[in-house]
C-alpha positions in Angstrom: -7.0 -3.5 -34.0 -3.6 -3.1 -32.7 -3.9 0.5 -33.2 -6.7 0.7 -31.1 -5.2 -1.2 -28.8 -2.0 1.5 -28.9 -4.4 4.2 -28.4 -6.5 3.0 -25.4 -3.1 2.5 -23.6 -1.7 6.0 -24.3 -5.1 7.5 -23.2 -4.4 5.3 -20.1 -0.8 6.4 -19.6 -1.8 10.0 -19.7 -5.0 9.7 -17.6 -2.4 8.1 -15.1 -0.5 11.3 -15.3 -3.2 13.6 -14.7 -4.3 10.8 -11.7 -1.0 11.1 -10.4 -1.1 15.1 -10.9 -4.4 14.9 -9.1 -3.4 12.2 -6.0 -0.6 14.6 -4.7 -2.3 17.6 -4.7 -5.6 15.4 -2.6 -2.2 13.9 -0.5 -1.1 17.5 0.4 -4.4 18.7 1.1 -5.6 15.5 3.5 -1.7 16.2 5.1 -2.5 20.0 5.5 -6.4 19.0 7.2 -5.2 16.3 9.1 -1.9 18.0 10.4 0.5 14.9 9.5 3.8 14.7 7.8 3.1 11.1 6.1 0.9 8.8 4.7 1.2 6.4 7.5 0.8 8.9 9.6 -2.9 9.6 8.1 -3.3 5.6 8.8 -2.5 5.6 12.3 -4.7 8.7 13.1 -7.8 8.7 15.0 -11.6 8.4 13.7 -12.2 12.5 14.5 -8.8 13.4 12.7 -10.1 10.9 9.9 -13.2 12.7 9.6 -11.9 16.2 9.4 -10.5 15.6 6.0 -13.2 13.3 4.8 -14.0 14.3 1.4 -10.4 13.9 0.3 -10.0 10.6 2.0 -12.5 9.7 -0.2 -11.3 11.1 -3.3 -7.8 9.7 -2.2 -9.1 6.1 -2.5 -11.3 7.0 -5.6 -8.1 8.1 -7.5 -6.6 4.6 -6.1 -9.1 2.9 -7.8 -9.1 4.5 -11.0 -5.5 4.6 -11.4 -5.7 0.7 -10.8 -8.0 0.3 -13.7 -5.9 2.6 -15.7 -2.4 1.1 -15.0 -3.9 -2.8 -16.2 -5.1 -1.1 -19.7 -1.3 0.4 -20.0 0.2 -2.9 -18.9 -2.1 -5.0 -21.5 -0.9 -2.3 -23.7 2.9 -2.4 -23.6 2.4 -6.5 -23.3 0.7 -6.4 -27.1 2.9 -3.8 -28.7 6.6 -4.7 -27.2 5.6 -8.7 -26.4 7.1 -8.0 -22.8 7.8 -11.1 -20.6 5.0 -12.5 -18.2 7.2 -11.5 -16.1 6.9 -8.1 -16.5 3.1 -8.6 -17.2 2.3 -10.0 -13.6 4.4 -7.1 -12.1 2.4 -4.5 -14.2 -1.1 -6.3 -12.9 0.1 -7.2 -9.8 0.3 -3.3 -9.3 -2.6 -2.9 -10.1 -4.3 -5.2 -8.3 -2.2 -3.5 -5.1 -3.3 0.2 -5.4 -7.1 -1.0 -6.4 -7.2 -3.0 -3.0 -5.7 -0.2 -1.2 -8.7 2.4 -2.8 -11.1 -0.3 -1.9 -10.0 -1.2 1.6 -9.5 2.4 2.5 -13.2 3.3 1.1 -14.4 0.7 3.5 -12.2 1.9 6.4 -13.5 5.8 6.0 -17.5 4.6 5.2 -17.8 3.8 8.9 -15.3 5.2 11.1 -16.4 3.2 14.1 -14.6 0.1 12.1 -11.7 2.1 11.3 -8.5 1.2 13.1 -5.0 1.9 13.1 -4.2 -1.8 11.5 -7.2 -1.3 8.8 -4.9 2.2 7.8 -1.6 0.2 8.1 -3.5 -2.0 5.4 -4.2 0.7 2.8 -0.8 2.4 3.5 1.0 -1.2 3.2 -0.8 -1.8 0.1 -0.4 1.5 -1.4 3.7 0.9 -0.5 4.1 -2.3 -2.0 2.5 -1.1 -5.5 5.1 1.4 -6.1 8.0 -1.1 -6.6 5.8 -3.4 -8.4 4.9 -0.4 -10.9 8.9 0.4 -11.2 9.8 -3.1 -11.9 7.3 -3.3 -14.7 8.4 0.0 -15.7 11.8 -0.8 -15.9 11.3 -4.5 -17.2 9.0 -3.3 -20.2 11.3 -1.1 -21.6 15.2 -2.5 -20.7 15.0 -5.1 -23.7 12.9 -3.1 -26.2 15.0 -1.2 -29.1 12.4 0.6 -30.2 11.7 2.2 -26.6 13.6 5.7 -26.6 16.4 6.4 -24.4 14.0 8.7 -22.4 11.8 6.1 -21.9 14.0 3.5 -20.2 15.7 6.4 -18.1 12.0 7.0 -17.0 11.5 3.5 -16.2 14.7 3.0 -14.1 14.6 6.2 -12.1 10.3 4.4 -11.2 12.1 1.6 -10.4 14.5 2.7 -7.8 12.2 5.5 -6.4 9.6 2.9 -5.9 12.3 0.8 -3.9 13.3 4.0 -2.1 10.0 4.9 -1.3 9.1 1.4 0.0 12.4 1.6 2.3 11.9 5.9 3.3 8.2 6.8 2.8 8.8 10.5 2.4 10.6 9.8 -1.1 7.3 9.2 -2.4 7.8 12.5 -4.0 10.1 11.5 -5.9 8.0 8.5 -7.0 5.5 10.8 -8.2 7.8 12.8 -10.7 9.3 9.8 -11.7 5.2 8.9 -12.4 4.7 11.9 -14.0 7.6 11.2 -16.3 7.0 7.7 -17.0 3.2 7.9 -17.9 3.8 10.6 -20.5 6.8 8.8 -22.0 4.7 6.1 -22.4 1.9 7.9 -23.8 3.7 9.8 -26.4 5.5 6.2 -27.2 2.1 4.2 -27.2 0.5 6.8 -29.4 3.4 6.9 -32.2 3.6 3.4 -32.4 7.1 3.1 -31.4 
């Protein structure tokens, strides 16, 4: 059972991968049809720019919401196999629960542009922003008091962690959030799928 378990999370971490793979590519493509610089800047824009880059708005949000569902099988995951704290549980759901509601919200805010708004897109980008410090600090509070969690691992968790904070604090580091994801969700992959 618990190897089951094991397995469904490290298919989950590396689906996140390829999600994260797959959201900044769809980022840098909406940027590129849209003209804008950041994320917020995509929130703020008007319902014509919106609709210019409409099929990768939606995908945008679609990704959102799978990599929500994703990130609470890896979490339940790493909570069986290293016992983390509920602590580190909530911040791993809680995460979850923040980029899901940003996908939703934002599929709601681009189905009808005439109820699209500057706040509804400050929504999605605020909820978007506040998930990537509560997926470092689960990150890094999964693997800080686990021995059997490699060196690599915990290096991977830390470096989410403070890129998350950066990023929350300077959007335009959400680059470096996104290799730090990369890194992370294979890490913990390759760890979920030996066992360790």
């Amino acid at each position: 059972m618990t190897y089951s378990r094991d397995r469904a999370g490290a298919l989950a971490s590396f689906v996140c991968a390829a999600l994260t793979i797959a959201a900044i590519a769809v980022g840098i493509g909406i940027m590129q049809a849209m003209g804008v610089a950041s994320g917020m800047e995509v929130a703020r824009a008007s319902p014509e720019a919106l609709r210019s880059a409409w099929p990768l708005l939606v995908s945008a949000e679609l990704l959102k919401i799978a990599t929500g569902l994703a990130v609470i099988i890896a979490v339940s995951a790493t909570r069986r196999r290293w016992r983390i704290s509920a602590l580190a549980a909530g911040l791993g759901y809680l995460a979850a629960a923040l980029v899901t509601g940003a996908g939703l919200v934002g599929l709601v805010a681009i189905s009808n542009f005439s109820l699209s708004s500057p706040r509804m897109g400050a929504v999605v980008g605020l909820l978007g922003l506040l998930s990537l410090p509560a997926t470092g600090a689960w990150a890094w509070l999964s693997t800080w008091h686990v021995t059997r969690a490699s060196k690599g691992l915990r290096m991977a968790g830390i470096l989410l962690a403070i890129s998350g904070i950066a990023t929350l604090i300077f959007p335009p580091m959400g680059l470096l959030f996104g290799i730090a994801s990369l890194m992370w969700w294979m890490l913990l992959g390759l760890a979920l799928r030996r066992g360790s």
